[in-house]
HTML snippet that shows the backbone in 3Dmol.js (N, CA, C, O; Angstrom):
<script src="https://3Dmol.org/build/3Dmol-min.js"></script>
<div id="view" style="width:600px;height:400px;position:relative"></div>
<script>
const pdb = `
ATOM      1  N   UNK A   1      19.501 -42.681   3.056  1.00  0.00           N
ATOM      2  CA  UNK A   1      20.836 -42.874   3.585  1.00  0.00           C
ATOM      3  C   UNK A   1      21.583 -43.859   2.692  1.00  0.00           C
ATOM      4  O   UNK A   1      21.079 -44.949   2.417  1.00  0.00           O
ATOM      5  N   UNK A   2      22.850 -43.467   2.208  1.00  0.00           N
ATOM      6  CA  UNK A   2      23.607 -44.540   1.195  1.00  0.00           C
ATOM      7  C   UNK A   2      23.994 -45.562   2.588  1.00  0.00           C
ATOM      8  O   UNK A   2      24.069 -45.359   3.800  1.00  0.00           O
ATOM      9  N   UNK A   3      24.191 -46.759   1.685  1.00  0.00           N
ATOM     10  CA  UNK A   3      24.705 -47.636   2.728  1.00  0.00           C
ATOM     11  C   UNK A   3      26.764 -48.166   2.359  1.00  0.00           C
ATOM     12  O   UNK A   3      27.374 -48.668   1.415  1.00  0.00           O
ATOM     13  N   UNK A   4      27.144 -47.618   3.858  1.00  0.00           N
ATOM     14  CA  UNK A   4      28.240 -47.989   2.955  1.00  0.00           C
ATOM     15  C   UNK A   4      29.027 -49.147   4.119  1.00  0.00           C
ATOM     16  O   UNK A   4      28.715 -49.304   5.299  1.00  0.00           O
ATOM     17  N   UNK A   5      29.877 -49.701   3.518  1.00  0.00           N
ATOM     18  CA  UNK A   5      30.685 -50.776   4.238  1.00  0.00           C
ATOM     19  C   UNK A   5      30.842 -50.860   5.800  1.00  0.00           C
ATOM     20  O   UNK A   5      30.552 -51.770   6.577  1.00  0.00           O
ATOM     21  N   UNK A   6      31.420 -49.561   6.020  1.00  0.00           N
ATOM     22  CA  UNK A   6      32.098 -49.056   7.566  1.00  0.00           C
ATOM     23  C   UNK A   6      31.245 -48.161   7.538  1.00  0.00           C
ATOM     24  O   UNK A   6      30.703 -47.682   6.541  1.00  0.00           O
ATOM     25  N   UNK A   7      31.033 -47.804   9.025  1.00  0.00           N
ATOM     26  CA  UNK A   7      30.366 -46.584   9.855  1.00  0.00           C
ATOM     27  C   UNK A   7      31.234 -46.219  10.662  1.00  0.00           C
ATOM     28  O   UNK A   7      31.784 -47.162  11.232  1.00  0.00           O
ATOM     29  N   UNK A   8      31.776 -44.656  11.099  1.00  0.00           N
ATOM     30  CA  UNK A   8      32.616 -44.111  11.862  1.00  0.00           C
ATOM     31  C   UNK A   8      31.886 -43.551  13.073  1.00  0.00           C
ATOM     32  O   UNK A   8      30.779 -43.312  12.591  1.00  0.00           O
ATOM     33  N   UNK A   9      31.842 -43.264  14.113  1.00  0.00           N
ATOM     34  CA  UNK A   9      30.877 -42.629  14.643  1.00  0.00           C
ATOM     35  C   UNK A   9      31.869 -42.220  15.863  1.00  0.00           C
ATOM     36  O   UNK A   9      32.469 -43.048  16.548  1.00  0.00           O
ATOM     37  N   UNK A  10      31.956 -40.652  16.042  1.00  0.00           N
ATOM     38  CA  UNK A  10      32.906 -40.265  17.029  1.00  0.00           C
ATOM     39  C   UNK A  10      31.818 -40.164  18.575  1.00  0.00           C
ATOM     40  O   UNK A  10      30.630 -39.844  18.548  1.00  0.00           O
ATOM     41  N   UNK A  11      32.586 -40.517  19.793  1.00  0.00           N
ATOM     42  CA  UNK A  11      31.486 -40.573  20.706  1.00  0.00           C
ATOM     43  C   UNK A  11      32.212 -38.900  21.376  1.00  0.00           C
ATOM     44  O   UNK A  11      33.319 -38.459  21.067  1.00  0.00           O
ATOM     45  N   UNK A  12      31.472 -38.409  22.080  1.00  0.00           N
ATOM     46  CA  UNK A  12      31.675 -37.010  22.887  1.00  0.00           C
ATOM     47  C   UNK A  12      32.454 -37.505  23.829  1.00  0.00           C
ATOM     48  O   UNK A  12      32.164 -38.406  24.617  1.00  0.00           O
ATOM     49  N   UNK A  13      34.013 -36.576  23.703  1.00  0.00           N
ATOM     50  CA  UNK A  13      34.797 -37.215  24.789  1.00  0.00           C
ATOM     51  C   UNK A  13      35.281 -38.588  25.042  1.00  0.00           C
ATOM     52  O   UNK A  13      35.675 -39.051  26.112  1.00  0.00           O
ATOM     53  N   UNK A  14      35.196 -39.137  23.951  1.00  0.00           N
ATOM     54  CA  UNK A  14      35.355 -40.540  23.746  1.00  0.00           C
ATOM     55  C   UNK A  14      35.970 -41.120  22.734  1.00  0.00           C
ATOM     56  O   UNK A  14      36.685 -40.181  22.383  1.00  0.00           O
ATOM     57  N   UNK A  15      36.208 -41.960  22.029  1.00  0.00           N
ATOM     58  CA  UNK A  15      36.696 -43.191  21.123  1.00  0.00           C
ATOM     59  C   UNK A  15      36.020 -43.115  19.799  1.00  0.00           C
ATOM     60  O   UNK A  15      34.827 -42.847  19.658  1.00  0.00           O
ATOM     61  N   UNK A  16      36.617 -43.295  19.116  1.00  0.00           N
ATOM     62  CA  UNK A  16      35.927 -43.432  17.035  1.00  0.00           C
ATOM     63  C   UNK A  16      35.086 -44.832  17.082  1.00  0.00           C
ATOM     64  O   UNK A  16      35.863 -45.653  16.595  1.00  0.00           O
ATOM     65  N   UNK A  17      33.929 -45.472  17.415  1.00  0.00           N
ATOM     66  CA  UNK A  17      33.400 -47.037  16.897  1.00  0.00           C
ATOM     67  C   UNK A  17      33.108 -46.917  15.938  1.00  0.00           C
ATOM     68  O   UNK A  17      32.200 -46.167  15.579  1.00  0.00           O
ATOM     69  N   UNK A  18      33.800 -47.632  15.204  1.00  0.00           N
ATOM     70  CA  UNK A  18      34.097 -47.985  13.976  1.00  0.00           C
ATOM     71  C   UNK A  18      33.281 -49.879  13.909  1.00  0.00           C
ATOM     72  O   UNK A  18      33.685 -50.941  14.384  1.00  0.00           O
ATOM     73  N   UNK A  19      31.793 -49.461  12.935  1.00  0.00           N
ATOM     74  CA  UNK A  19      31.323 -50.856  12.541  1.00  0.00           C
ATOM     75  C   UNK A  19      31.224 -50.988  11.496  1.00  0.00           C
ATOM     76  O   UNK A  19      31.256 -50.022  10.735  1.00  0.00           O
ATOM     77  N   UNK A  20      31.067 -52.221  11.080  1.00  0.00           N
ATOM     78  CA  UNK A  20      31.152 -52.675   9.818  1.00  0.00           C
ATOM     79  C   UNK A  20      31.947 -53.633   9.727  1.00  0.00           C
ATOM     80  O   UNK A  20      32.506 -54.170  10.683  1.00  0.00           O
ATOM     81  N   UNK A  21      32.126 -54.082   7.980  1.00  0.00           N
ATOM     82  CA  UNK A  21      33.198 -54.283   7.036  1.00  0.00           C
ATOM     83  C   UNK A  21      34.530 -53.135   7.047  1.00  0.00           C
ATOM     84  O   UNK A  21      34.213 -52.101   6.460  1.00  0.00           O
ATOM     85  N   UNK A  22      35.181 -53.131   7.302  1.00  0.00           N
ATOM     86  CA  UNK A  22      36.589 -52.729   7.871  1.00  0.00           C
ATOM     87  C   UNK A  22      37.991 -53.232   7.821  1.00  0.00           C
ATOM     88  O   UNK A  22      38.131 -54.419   8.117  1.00  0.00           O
ATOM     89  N   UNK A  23      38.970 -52.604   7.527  1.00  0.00           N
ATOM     90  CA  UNK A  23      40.508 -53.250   7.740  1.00  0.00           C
ATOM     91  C   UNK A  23      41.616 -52.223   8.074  1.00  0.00           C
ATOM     92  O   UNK A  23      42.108 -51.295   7.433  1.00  0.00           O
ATOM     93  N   UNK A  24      41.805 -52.669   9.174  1.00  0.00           N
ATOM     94  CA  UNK A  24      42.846 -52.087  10.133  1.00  0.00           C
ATOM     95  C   UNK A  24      43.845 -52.603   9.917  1.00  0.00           C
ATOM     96  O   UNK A  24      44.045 -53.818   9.894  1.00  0.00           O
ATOM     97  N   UNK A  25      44.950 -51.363   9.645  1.00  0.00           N
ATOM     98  CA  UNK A  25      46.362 -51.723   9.134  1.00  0.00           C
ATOM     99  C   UNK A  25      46.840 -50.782   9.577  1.00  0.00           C
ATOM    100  O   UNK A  25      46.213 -49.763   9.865  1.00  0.00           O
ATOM    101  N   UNK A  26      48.995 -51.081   9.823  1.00  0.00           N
ATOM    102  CA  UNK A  26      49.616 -50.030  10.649  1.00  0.00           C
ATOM    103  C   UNK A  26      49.879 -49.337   9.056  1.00  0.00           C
ATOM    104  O   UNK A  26      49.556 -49.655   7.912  1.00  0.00           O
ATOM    105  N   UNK A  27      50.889 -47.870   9.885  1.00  0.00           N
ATOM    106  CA  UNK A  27      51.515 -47.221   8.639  1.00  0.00           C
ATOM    107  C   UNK A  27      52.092 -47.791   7.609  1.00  0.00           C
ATOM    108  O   UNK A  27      52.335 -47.077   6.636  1.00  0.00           O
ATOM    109  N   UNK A  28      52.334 -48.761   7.588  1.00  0.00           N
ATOM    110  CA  UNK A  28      53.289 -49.784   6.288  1.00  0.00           C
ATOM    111  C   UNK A  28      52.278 -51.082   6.294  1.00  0.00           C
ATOM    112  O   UNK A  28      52.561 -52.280   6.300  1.00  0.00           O
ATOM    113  N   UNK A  29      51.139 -50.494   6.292  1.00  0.00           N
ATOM    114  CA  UNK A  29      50.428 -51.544   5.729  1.00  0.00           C
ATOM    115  C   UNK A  29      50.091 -52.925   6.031  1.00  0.00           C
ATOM    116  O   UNK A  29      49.477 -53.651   5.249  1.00  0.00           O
ATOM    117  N   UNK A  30      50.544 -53.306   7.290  1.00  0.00           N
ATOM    118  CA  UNK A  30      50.200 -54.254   7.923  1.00  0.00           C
ATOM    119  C   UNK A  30      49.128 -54.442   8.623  1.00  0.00           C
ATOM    120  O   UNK A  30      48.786 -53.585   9.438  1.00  0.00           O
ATOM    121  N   UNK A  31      48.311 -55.733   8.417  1.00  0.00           N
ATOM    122  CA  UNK A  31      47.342 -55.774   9.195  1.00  0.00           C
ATOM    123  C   UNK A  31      47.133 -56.014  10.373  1.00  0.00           C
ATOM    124  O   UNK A  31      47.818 -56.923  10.842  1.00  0.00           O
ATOM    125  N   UNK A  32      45.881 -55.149  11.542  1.00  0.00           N
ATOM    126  CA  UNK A  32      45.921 -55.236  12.609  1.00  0.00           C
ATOM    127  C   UNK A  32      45.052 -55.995  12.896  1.00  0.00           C
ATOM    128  O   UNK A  32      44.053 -55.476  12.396  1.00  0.00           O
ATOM    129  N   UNK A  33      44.721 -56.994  13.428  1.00  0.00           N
ATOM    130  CA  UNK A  33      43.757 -58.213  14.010  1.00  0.00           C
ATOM    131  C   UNK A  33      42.550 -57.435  14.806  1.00  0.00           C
ATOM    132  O   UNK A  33      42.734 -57.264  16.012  1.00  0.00           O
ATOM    133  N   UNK A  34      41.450 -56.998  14.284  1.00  0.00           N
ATOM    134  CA  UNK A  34      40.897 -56.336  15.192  1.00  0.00           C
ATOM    135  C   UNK A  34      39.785 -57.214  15.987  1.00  0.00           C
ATOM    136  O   UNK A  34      39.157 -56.784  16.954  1.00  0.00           O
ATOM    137  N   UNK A  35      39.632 -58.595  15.393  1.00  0.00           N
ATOM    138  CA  UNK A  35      38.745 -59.631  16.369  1.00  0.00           C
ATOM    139  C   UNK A  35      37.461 -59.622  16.711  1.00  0.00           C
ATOM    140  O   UNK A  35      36.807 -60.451  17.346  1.00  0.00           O
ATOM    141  N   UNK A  36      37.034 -58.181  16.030  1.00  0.00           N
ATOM    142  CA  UNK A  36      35.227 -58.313  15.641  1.00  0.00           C
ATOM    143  C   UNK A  36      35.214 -57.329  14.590  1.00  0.00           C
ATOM    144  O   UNK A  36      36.128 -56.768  13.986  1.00  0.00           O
ATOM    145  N   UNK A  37      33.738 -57.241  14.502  1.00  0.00           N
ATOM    146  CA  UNK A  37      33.320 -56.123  13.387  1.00  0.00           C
ATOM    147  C   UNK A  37      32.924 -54.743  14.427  1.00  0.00           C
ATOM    148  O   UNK A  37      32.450 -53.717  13.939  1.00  0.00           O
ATOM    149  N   UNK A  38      33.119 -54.849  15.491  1.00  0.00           N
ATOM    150  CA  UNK A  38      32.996 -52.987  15.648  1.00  0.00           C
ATOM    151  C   UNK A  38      33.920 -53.167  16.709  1.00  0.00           C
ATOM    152  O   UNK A  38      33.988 -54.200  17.375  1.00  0.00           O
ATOM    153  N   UNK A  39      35.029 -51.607  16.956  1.00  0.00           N
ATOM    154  CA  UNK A  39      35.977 -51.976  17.514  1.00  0.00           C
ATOM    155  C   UNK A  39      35.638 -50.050  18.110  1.00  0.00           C
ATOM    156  O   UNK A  39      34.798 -49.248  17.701  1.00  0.00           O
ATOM    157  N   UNK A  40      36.623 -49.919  19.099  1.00  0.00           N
ATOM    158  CA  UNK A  40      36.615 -48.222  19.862  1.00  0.00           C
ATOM    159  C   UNK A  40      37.886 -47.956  19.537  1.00  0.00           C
ATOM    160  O   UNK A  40      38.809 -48.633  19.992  1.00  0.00           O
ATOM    161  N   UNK A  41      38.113 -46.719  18.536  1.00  0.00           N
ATOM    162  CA  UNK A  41      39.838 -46.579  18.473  1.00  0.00           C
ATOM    163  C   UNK A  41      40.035 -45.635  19.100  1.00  0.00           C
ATOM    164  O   UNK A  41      39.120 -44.822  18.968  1.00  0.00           O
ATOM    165  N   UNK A  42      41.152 -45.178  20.033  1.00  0.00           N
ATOM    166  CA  UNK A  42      41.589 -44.180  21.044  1.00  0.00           C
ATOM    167  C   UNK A  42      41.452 -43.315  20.344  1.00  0.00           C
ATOM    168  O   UNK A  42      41.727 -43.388  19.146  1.00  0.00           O
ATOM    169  N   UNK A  43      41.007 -42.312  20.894  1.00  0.00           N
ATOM    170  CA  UNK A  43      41.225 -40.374  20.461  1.00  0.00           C
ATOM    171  C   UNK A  43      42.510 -40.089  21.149  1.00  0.00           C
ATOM    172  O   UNK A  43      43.541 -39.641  20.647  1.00  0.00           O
ATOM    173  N   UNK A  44      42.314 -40.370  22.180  1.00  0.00           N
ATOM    174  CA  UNK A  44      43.041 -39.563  23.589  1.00  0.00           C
ATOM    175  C   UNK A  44      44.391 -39.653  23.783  1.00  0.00           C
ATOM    176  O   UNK A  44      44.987 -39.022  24.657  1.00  0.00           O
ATOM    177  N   UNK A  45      45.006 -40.561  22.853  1.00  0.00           N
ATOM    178  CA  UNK A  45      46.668 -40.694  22.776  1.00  0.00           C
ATOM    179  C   UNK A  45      47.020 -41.382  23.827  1.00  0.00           C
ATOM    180  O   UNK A  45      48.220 -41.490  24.078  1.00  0.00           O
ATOM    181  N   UNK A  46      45.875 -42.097  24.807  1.00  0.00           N
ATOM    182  CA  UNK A  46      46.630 -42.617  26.432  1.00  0.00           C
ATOM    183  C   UNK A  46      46.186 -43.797  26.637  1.00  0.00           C
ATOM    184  O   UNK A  46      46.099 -44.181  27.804  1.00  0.00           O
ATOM    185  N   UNK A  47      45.817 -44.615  25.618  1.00  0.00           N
ATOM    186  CA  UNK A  47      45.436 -46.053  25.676  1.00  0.00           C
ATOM    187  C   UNK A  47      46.908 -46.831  25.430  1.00  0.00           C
ATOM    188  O   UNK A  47      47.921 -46.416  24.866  1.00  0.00           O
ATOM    189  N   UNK A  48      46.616 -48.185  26.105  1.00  0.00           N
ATOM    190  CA  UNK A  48      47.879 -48.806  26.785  1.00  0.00           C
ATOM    191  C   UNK A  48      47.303 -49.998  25.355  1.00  0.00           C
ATOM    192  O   UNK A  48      48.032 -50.986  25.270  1.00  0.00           O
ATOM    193  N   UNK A  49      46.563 -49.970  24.702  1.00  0.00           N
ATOM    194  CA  UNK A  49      46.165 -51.033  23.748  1.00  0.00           C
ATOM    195  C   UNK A  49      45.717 -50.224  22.541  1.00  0.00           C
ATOM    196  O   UNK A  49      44.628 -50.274  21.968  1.00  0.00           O
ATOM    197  N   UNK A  50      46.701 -49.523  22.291  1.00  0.00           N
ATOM    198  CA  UNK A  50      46.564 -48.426  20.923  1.00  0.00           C
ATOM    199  C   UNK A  50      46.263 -49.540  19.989  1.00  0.00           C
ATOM    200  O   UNK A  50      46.325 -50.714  20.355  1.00  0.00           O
ATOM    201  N   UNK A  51      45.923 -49.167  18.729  1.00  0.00           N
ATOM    202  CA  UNK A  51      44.959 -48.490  18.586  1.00  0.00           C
ATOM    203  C   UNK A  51      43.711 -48.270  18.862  1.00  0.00           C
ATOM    204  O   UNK A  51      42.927 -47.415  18.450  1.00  0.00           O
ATOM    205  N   UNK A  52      43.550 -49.531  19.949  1.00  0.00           N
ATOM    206  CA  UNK A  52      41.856 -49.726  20.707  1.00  0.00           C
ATOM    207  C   UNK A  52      41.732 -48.592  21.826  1.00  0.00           C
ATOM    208  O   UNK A  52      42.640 -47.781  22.005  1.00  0.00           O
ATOM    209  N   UNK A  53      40.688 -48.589  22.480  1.00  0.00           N
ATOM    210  CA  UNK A  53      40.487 -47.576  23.537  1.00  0.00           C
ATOM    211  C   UNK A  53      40.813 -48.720  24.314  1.00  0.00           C
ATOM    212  O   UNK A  53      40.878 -49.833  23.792  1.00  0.00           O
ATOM    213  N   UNK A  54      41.035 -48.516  25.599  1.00  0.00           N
ATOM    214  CA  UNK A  54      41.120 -49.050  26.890  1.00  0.00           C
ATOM    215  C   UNK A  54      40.025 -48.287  28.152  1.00  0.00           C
ATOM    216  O   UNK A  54      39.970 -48.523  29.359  1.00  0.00           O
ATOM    217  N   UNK A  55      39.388 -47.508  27.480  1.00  0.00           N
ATOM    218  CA  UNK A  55      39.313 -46.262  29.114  1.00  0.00           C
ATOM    219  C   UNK A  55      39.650 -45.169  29.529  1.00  0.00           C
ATOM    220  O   UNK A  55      38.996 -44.372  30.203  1.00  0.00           O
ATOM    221  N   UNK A  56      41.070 -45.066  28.996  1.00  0.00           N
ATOM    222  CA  UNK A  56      41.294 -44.070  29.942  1.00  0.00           C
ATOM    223  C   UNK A  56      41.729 -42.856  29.677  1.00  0.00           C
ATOM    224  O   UNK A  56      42.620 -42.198  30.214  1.00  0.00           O
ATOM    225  N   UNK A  57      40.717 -42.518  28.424  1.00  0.00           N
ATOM    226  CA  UNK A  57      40.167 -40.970  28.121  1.00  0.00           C
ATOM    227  C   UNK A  57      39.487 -40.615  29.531  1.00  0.00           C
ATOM    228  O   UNK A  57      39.856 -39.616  30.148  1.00  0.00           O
ATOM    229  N   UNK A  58      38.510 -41.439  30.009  1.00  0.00           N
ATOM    230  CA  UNK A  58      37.811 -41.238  31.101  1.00  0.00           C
ATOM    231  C   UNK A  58      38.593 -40.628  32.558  1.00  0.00           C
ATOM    232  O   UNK A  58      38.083 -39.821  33.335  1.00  0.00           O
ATOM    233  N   UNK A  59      39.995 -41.265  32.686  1.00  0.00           N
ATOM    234  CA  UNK A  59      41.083 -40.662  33.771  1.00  0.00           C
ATOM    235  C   UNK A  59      41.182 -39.280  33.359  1.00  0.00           C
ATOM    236  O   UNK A  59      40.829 -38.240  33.915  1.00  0.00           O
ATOM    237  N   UNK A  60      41.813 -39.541  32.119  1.00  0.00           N
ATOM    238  CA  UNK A  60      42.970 -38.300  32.227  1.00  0.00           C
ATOM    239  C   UNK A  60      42.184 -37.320  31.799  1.00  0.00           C
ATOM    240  O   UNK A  60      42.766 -36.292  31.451  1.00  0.00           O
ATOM    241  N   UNK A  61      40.291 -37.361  31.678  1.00  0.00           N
ATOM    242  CA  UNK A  61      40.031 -35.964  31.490  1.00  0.00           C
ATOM    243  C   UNK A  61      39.538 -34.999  30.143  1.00  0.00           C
ATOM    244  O   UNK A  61      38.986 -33.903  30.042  1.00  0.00           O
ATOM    245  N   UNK A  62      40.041 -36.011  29.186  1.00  0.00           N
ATOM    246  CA  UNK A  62      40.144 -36.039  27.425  1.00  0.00           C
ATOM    247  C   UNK A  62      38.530 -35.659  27.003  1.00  0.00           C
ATOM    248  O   UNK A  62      37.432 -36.081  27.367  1.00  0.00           O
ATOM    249  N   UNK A  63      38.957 -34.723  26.124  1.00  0.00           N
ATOM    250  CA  UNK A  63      37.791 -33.779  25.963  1.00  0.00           C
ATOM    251  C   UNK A  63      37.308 -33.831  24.291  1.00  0.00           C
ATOM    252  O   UNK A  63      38.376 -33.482  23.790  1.00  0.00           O
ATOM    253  N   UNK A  64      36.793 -33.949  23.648  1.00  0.00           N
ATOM    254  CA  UNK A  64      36.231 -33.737  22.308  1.00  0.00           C
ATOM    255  C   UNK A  64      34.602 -33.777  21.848  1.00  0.00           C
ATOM    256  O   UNK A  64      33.738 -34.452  22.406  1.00  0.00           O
ATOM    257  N   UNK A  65      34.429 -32.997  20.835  1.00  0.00           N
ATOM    258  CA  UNK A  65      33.390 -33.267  20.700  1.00  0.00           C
ATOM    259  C   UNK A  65      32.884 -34.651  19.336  1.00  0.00           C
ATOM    260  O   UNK A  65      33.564 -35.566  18.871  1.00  0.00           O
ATOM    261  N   UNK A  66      31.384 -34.225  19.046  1.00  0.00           N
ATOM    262  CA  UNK A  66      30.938 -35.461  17.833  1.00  0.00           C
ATOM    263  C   UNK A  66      30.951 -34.731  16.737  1.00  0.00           C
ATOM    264  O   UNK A  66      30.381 -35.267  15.787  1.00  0.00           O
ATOM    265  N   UNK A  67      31.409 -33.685  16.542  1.00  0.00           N
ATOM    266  CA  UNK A  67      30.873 -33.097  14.667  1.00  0.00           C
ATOM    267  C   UNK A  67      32.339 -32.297  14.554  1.00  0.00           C
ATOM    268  O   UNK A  67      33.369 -32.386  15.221  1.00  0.00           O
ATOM    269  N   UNK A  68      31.938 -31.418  13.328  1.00  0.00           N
ATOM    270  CA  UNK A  68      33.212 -31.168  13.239  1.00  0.00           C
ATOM    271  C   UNK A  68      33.160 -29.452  13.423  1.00  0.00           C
ATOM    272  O   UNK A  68      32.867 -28.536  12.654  1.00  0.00           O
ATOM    273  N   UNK A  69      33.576 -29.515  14.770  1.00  0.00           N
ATOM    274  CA  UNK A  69      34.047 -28.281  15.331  1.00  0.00           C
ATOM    275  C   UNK A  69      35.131 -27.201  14.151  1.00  0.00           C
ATOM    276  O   UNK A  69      35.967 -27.680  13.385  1.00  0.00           O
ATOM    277  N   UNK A  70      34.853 -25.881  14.275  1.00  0.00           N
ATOM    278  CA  UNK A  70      36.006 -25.128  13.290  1.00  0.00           C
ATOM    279  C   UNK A  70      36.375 -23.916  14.093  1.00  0.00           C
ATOM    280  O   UNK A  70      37.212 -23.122  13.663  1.00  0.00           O
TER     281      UNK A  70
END
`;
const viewer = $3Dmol.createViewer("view");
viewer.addModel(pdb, "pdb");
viewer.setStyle({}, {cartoon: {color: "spectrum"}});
viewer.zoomTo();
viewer.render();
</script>
C-alpha cells in the first residue's frame, strides 16, 4: 500500500472522512479551519455546518454507496 498524506474514505449513505495531512479551502482559495486531522464532509447537501456533516443525511434519508458505482 503507498502511503500517502490524506485518506478519503466514503462511508455507505454517509459523509467523505477525510484523515490525515489535509487542507481545506473554499472556491477562491481560502482556508477552512477544520480543527483536527480527520474531519466528515457532507455528501447529502443538508448539513447546517457545510462543509462538515452534522447528521442529517440520517433524517432526510440520503442514500449512496462506497465505490464507484457506473
Amino acid at each position: 500500500m503507498t502511503d500517502h498524506k490524506a485518506r478519503i474514505t466514503p462511508y455507505e449513505d454517509g459523509p467523505l472522512l477525510v484523515r490525515g495531512d489535509f487542507e481545506l479551502v473554499t472556491p477562491d482559495g481560502e482556508p477552512i479551519d477544520a480543527g483536527r486531522s480527520t474531519v466528515a464532509l457532507c455528501r447529502c447537501g443538508r448539513s447546517a455546518v457545510k462543509p462538515f456533516c452534522d447528521g442529517t443525511h440520517k433524517v432526510v434519508g440520503f442514500t449512496a454507496g462506497t465505490g464507484r458505482e457506473h
